[in-house]
N, C-alpha and C positions, 0 to 999 in steps of 0.2 A: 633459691633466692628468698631473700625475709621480704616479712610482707610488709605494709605500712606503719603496722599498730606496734610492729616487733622494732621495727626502723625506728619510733620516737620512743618509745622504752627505754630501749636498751644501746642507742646512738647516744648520746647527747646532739643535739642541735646548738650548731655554731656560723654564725652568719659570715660570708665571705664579699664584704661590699667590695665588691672588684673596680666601679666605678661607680658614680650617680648619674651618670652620663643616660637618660630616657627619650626614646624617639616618643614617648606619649605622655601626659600628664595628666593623670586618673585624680580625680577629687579624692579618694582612697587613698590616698599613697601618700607618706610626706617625704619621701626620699629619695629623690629625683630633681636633674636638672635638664633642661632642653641645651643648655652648651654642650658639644661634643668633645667631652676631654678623658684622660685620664683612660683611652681606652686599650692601648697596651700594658698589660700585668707583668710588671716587674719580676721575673721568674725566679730571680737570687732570692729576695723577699718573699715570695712563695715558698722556694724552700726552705729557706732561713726557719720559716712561720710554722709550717708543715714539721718537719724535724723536732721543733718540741712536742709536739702531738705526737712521738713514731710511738709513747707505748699504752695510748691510749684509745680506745675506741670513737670515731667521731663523725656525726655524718657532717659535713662541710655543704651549706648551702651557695650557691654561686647565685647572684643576683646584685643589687644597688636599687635604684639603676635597672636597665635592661640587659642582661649577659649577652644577648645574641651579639650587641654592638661589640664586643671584647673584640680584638683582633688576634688575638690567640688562644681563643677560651680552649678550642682543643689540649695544645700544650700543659691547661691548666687541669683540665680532668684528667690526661693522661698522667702526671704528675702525683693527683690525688690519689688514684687506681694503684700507682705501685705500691702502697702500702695494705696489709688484709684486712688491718682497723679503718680503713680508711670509707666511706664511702661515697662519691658524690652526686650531689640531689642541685641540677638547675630549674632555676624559678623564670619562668619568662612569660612577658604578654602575647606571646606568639611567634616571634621573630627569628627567634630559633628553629623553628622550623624551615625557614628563608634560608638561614645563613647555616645550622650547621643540624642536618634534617638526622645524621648518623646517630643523634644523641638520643632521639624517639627508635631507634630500632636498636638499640645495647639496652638490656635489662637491667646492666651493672649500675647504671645513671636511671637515679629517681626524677624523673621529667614532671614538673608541675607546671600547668600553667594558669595564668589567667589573664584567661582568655574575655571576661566581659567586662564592660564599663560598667553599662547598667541596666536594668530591666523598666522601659516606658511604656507605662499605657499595654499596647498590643504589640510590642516589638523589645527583643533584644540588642541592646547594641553593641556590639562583640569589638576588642581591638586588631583582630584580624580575619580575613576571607574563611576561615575555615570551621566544620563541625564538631563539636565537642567530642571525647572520646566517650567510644563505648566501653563496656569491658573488658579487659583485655590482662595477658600475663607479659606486657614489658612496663610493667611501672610506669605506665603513663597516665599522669594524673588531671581532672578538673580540678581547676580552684573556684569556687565560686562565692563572693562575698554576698553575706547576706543584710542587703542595704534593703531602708524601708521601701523600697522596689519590687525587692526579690520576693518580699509576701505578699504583695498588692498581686502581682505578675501571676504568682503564683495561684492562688486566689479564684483566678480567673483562663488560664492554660494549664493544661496539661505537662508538670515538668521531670512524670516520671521513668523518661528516658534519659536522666543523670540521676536517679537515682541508685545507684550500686558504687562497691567497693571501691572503683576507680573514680570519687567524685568526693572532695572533700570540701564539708560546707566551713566558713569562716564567718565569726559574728563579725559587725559591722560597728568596732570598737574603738578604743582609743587611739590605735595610730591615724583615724582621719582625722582630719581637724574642721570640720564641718560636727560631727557628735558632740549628742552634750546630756550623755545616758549619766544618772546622778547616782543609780545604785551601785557599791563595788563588792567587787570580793570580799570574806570578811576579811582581816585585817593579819591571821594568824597563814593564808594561803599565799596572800602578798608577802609574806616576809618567808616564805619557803620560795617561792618563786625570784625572791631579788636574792636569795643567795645562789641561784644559775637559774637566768630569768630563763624566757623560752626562746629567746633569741640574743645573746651576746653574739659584740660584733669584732671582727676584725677588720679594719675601716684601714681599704689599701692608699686611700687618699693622703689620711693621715698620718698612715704606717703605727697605729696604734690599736690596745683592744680598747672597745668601748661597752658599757655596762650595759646597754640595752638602748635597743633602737626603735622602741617606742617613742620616745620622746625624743627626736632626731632631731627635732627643730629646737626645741630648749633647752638642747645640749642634756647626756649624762656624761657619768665620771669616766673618766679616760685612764689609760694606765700602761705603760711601755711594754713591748711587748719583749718577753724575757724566760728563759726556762723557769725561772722561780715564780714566775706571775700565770704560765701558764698551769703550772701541778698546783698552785693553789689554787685556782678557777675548778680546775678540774676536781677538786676535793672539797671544793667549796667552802674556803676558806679567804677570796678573793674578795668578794662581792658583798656588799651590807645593804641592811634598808635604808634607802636612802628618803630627803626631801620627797622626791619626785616619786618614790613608789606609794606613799603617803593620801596620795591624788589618783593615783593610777588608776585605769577602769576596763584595765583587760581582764579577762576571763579565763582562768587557769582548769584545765581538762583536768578531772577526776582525776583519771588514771594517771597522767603524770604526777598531781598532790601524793599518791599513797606511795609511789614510784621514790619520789623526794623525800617522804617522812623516810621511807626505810633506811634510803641510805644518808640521810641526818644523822637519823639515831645509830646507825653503825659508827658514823663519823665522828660523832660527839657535838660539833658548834651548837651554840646555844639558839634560837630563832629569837 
C-alpha cells in the first residue's frame, strides 16, 4: 500500500462534499451546516462524476460536512474502489467510527480524522470519546490543527505520543474564519496552486466542480461538471488565478510546489 507522502504526490486530491450536513460546528471549519439534509448520495451522479475520472489517478476525499452522517457512504467507497486509479481517503470528526467502524480496519481507505476541537489551558477537548491513534499500518490518520492552542498546550504537556508518521499536523489557516495571519505565500506559489489548488471540489449539493473550498463562504468559481471540464482540471488547464486567490493565505507544502512546477512545465500553461 502507498504511503501518505506518495498518496499526495502522485493522487491528485479531489474533494468529494457529499453533504454539508455536520453533527458539530468546529470554529475551524467553514463548511458545514447543523440542518440535516442532503444525506443520501445520489449514486447515478456518483457514477456519472467517477466515470470521467476512469483514466485518471485520483484520491477522492469524502467529507463536507461529516461523512459518517451519509446514509450510504458504504456504497460510495465501494463504488470508488472499483476503479485501481481510484482511491478513497474519509475525513471524519469521529463519527465514523460509530457508524461505519469497517472503514478503520480496510487499508485500502485512507481514514483521517479529526478528532480535536481544541487544546485549553490543561485539557484537550476532543469531538469524540476516543484516543488518538498510535502507529499503525491501516492508514489511519490524526489530523490535528495547529490553532494558537496547540502551541500554548504544547508548551506546557507532553504531546509526543502523536508525534509519528500516522499524525498529520495542519496550520491553522485561511479556511477559518476567526484568522487574520497577514503574511502569504509568495505570489508565484499561489498561482501554481490555483491552477489545481489542494483541494478542488465536487459539491454534490450543487452537482457542480468548484475551484476551491477555501473560501466556501465567499463563494469560488463554479463550473458544470463535464468530461471536457474534467481532462482540463486534470491538465490543468481549468483553473486560473483568480480575485480570491489574490488574498489567499493558505500554505502550499514544498513538496507539492516542485511536484506542480514539473508537471507545469511538462504541460506548458503559462503561471
Amino acid at each position: 500500500m502507498i504511503s501518505y507522502n506518495e498518496l499526495n504526490i502522485s493522487y491528485p486530491s479531489i474533494d468529494l462534499y457529499l453533504s454539508m450536513s455536520c453533527n458539530k460546528s468546529c470554529h475551524y471549519c467553514t463548511a458545514w451546516t447543523l440542518e440535516m439534509r442532503n444525506l443520501t448520495v445520489d449514486m447515478d451522479f456518483l457514477r456519472s462524476t467517477l466515470s470521467y475520472f476512469k483514466e485518471y489517478k485520483a484520491r477522492f476525499n469524502l467529507l463536507g460536512g461529516e461523512p459518517g452522517l451519509i446514509k450510504n457512504l458504504d456504497e460510495v467507497i465501494a463504488e470508488i474502489k472499483k476503479n485501481p486509479n481510484h482511491i478513497p481517503a474519509v475525513l471524519s470528526n469521529s463519527f465514523v467510527r460509530k457508524r461505519y467502524p469497517y472503514v478503520l480496519e480496510d487499508p485500502t481507505i485512507f481514514y483521517m480524522e479529526h478528532l480535536v476541537l481544541d487544546f485549553y489551558g490543561d485539557k484537550i477537548e476532543k469531538l469524540g470519546n476516543y484516543d488518538f491513534f498510535k502507529k499503525n499500518d491501516k492508514n489511519n490518520y490524526n489530523i490535528v490543527i495547529q490553532t494558537p492552542g496547540y502551541f500554548e498546550y504544547r508548551k506546557n504537556y507532553d504531546l509526543r505520543y502523536i508525534d509519528h508518521d500516522n499524525t498529520i499536523l495542519k496550520a491553522y489557516n485561511s479556511r477559518s474564519p476567526t484568522f487574520n495571519r497577514l503574511e502569504q505565500d509568495p505570489e508565484e506559489k499561489r498561482r501554481i496552486c490555483a491552477a489545481f489548488p489542494s483541494v478542488p471540489v465536487i459539491d454534490f449539493e450543487i452537482k457542480k466542480i468548484r475551484h476551491c473550498s477555501k473560501k466556501v463562504i465567499n463563494g469560488s468559481r463554479q463550473y458544470e461538471i463535464s468530461q471536457e471540464n474534467i481532462d482540463k482540471m486534470m491538465n490543468y488547464q481549468l483553473f486560473e488565478f483568480e480575485e480570491y486567490c489574490k488574498v489567499c493565505t493558505e500554505i502550499i507544502p514544498q513538496f507539492r510546489k516542485e511536484h506542480l512546477l514539473d508537471v507545469l512545465a511538462a504541460s506548458g500553461p503559462s503561471l
